[in-house]
C-alpha positions as a Markdown table, in Angstrom:
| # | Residue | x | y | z |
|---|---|---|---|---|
| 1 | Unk | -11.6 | 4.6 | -3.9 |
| 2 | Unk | -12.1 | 8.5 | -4.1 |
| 3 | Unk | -14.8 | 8.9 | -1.9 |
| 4 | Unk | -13.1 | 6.3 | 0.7 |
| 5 | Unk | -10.3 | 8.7 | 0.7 |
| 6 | Unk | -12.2 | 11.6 | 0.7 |
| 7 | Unk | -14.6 | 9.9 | 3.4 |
| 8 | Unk | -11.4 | 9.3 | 5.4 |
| 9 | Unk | -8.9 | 12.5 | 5.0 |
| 10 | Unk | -10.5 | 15.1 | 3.1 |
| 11 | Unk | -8.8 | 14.3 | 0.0 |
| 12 | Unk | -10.6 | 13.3 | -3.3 |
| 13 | Unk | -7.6 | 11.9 | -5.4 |
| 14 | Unk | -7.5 | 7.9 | -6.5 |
| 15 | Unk | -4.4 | 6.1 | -4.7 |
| 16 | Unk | -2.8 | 2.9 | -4.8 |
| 17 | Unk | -3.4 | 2.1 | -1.4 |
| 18 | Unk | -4.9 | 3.6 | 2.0 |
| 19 | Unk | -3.6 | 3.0 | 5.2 |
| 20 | Unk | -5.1 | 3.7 | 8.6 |
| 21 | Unk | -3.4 | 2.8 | 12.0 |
| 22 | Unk | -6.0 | 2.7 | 15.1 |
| 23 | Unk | -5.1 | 3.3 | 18.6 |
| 24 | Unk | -5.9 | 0.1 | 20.7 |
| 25 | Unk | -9.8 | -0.7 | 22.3 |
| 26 | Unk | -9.7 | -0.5 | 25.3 |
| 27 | Unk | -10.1 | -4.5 | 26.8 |
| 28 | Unk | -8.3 | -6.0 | 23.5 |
| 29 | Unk | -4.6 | -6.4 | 22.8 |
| 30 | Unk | -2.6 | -4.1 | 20.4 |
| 31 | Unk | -3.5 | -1.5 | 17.8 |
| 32 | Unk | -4.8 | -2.2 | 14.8 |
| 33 | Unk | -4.9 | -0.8 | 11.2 |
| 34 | Unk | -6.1 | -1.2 | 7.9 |
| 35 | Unk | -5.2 | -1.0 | 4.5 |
| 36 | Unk | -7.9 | -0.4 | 1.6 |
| 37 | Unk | -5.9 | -1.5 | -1.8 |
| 38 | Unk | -7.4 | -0.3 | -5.4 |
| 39 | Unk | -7.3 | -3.5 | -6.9 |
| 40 | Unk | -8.8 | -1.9 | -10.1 |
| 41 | Unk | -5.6 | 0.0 | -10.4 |
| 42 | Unk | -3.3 | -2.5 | -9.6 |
| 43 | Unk | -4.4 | -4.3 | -12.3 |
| 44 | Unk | -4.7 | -1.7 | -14.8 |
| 45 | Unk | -1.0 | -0.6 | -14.0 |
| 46 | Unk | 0.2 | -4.5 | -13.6 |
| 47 | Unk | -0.7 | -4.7 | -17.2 |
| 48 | Unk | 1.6 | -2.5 | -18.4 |
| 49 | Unk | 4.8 | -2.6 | -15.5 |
| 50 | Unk | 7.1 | -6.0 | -15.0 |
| 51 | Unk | 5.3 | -8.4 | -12.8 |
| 52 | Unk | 2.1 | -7.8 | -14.4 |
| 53 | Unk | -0.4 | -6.9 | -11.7 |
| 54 | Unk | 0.3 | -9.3 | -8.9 |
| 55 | Unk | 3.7 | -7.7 | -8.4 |
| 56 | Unk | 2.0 | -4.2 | -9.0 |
| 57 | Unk | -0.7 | -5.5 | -5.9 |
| 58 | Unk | 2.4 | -7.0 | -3.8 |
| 59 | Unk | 3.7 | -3.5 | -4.1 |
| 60 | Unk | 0.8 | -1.4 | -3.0 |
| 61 | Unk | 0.6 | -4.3 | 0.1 |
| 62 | Unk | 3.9 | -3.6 | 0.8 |
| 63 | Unk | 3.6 | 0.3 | 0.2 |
| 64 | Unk | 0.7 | 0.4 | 3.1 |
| 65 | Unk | 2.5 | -1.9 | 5.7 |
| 66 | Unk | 5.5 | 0.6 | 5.1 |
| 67 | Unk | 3.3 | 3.9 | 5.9 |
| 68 | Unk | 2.0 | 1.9 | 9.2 |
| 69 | Unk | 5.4 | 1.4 | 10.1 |
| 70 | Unk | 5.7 | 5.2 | 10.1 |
| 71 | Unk | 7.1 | 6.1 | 6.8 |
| 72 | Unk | 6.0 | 8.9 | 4.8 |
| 73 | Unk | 6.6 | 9.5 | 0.9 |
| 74 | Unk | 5.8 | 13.5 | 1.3 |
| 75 | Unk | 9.4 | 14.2 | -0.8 |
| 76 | Unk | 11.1 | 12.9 | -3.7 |
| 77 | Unk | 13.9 | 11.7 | -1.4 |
| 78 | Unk | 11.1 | 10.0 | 1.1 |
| 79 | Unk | 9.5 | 8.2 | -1.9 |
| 80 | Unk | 12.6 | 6.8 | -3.4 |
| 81 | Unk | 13.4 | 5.5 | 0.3 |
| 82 | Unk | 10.4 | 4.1 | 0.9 |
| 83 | Unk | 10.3 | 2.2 | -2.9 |
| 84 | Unk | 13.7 | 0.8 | -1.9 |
| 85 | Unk | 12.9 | -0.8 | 1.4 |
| 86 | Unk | 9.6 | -2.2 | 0.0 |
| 87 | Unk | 11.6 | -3.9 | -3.1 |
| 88 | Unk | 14.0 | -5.4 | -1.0 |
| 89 | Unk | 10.7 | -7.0 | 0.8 |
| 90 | Unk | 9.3 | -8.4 | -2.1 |
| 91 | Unk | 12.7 | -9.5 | -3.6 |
| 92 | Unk | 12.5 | -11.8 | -0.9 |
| 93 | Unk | 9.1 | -13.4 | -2.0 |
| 94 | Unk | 9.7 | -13.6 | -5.3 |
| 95 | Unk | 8.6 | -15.3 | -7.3 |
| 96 | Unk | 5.1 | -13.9 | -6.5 |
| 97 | Unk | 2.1 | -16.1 | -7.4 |
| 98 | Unk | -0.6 | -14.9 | -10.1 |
| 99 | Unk | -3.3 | -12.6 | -9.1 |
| 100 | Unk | -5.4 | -14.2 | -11.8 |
């Protein structure tokens, strides 16, 4: 995961997840995006926070669609604003199926 996100902004530190918006080809419909998810770390954290690590991956999932819909997590305010809207999407999923 380092040298994707090192590869991809200039930045070698491990994340949860990586998202990338792309503006549309021309000839096709819409933009497109995608999201690279350490599944290595979701399931070393899963292991240890509620949910185990299919609720830590549903988070990541929903932490990458949330910075394609244009929110950042730069402050400690944006963060906690961000975490808030994305539990109140998986509260509505729940229960969430095993990841393994």
């Amino acid at each position: 995961m380092p040298g994707y996100k090192a590869a991809t902004f200039g930045v070698r530190l491990q994340t949860d997840v990586i998202s990338q918006a792309y503006l549309p080809v021309p000839g096709l419909s819409g933009p497109t995006a995608e999201l690279v998810i350490n599944l290595q770390r979701a399931l070393e954290y899963g292991q240890r926070r509620p949910g185990g690590p299919s609720a830590e991956l549903a988070l990541y999932l929903a932490h990458g669609i949330d910075h394609l819909a244009g929110h950042d997590d730069a402050t400690p305010a944006d963060r906690r604003s961000m975490r808030r809207r994305e539990l109140r999407w998986l509260a509505r999923l729940s229960p969430l199926p095993p990841l393994l």
